[in-house]
C-alpha positions as CSV (number, residue, x, y, z in Angstrom):
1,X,91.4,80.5,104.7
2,X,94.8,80.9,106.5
3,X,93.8,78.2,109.7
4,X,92.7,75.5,106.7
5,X,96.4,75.8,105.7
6,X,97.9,74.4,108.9
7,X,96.7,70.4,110.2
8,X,94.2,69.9,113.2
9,X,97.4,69.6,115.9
10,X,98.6,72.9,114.7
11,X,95.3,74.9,114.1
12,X,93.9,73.9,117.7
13,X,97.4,75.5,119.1
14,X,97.0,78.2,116.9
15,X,93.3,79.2,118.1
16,X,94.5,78.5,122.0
17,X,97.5,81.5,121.2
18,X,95.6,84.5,119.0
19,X,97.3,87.8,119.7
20,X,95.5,91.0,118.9
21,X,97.7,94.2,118.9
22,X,98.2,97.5,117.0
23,X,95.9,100.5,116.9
24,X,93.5,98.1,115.3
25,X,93.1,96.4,118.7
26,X,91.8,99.7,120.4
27,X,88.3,99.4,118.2
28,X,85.4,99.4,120.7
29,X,84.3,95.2,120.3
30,X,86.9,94.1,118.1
31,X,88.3,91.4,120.3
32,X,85.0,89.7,121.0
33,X,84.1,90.1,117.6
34,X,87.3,87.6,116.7
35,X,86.6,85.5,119.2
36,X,83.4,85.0,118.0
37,X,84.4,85.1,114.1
38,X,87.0,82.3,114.9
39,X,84.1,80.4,116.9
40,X,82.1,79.9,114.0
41,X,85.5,78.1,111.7
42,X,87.0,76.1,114.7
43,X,85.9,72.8,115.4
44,X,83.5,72.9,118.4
45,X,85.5,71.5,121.2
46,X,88.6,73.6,119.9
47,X,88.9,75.9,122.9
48,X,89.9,79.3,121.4
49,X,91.8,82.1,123.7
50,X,92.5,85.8,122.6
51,X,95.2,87.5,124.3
52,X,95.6,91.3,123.6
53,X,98.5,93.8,124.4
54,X,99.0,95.9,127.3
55,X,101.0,98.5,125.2
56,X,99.5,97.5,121.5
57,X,100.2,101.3,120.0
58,X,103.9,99.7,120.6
59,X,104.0,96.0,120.1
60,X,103.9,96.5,116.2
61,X,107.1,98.6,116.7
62,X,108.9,95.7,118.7
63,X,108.4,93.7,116.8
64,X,109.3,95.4,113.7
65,X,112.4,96.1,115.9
66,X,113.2,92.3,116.9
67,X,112.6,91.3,113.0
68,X,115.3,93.8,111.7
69,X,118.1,91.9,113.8
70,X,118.1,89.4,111.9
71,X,121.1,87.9,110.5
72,X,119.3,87.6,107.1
73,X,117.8,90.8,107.0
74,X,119.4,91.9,103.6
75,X,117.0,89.8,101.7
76,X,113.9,92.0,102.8
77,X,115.7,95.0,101.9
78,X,115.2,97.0,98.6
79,X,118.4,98.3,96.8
80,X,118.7,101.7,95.4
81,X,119.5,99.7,92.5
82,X,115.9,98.1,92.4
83,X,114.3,101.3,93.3
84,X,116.0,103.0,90.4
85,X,115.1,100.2,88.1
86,X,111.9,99.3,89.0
87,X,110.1,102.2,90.7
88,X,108.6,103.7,94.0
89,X,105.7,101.5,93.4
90,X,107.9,97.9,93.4
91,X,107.4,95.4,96.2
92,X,109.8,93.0,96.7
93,X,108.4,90.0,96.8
94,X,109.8,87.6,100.0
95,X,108.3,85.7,102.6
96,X,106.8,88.2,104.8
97,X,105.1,90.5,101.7
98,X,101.5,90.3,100.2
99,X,101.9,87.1,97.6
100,X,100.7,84.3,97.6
101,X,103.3,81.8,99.6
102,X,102.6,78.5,100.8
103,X,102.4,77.6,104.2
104,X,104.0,75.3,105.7
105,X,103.3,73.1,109.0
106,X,106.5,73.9,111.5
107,X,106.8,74.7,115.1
108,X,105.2,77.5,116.7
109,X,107.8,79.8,118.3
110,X,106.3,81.7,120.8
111,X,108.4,85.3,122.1
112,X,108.1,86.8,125.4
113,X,105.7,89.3,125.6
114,X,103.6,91.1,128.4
115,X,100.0,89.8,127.7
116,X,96.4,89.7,128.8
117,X,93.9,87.4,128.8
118,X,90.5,88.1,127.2
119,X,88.1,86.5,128.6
């Protein structure tokens, strides 16, 4: 489990700040359903607050948007190079792809963003 990953200080902030957005988000009962989900991992007095989108169809764009300016963006990219060598079906592998990484403990930067409360 991702949460078991991170220590107590950092999970309870974590489960105070859980941001649900994307089409994914639209799914009649999805956001109580991972409230409740989350309810049945966290420790009992860990309060746990899920904000959701006011324009979630969008937010995934944004923030695909806000990632691409970085300064280090080369070392997502693949190369024609790669491409040619490897194939259509090679993934690079970096930080933000599907292996295996460990996580580490570090600050939790939060960006601005218009959001709701669920209650």
């Amino acid at each position: 489990m991702l949460l078991a990953q991170y220590s107590e200080p950092i999970r309870y902030t974590l489960l105070q700040n859980v941001y649900v957005t994307g089409g994914f988000s639209q799914v009649k009962g999805v956001i109580p359903r991972i409230r409740r989900e989350l309810r049945m991992i966290a420790n009992v007095d860990t309060p746990i607050v899920v904000h959701y989108s006011d324009d979630p169809m969008l937010d995934p764009w944004r923030g695909a948007a806000l990632f691409c300016k970085q300064e280090d963006m080369q070392n997502y990219w693949l190369t024609l190079k790669d491409y040619r060598e490897k194939g259509p079906d090679y993934l690079k592998e970096h930080s933000c792809s599907n292996i295996n990484v460990k996580f580490v403990n570090r600050d939790i930067a939060t960006a601005p963003t218009r959001r709701k409360k669920y209650i």
